[in-house]
C-alpha positions in Angstrom: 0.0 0.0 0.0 1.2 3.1 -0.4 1.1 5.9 1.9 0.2 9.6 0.9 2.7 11.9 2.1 0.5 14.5 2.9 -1.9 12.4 5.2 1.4 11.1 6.6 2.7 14.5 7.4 -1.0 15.0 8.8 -0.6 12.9 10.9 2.9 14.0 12.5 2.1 17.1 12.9 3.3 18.7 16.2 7.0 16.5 15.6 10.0 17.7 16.8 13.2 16.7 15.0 14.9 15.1 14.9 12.8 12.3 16.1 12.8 9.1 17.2 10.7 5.9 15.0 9.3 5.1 18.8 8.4 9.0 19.0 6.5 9.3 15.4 5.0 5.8 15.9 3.7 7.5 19.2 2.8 10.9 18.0 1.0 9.8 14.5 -1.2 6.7 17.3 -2.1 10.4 19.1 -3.0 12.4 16.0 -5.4 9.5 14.9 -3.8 7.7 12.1 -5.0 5.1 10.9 -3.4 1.0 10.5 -2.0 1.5 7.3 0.1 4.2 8.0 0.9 3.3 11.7 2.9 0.0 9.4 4.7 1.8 7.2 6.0 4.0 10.5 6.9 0.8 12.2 8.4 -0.9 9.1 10.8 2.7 8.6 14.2 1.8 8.2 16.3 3.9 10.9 15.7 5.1 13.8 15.8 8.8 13.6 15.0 11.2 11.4 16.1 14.8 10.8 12.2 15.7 9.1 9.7 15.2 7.5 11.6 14.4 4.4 13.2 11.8 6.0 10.3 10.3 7.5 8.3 10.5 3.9 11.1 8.8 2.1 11.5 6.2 4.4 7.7 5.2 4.8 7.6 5.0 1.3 10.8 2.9 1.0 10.1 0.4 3.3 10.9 -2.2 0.2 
């Protein structure tokens, strides 16, 4: 499945980078985001991220 960016970025709004997986996992539960995208969080390579960017390319190249 792929995962919108901006609905992504919806959903971490409020982040603070950089940012922990455990932290965006956590913030995106919070901002109401739904299975599919909570997955492609957990499934990130890494474990931080400097931004947004960073988190966007690495939900979306989860391989």
């Amino acid at each position: 499945m792929t995962i919108n960016p901006i609905e992504l970025q919806k959903h971490l709004s409020g982040a603070e980078y950089p940012a922990s997986k455990d932290q965006l996992v956590e913030l995106a539960e919070r901002n109401g985001a739904d299975d599919d995208t909570l997955s492609a969080l957990r499934k990130m390579n890494g474990d931080n991220f400097d931004g947004p960017d960073d988190v966007s390319a690495a939900a979306s190249d989860r391989g």
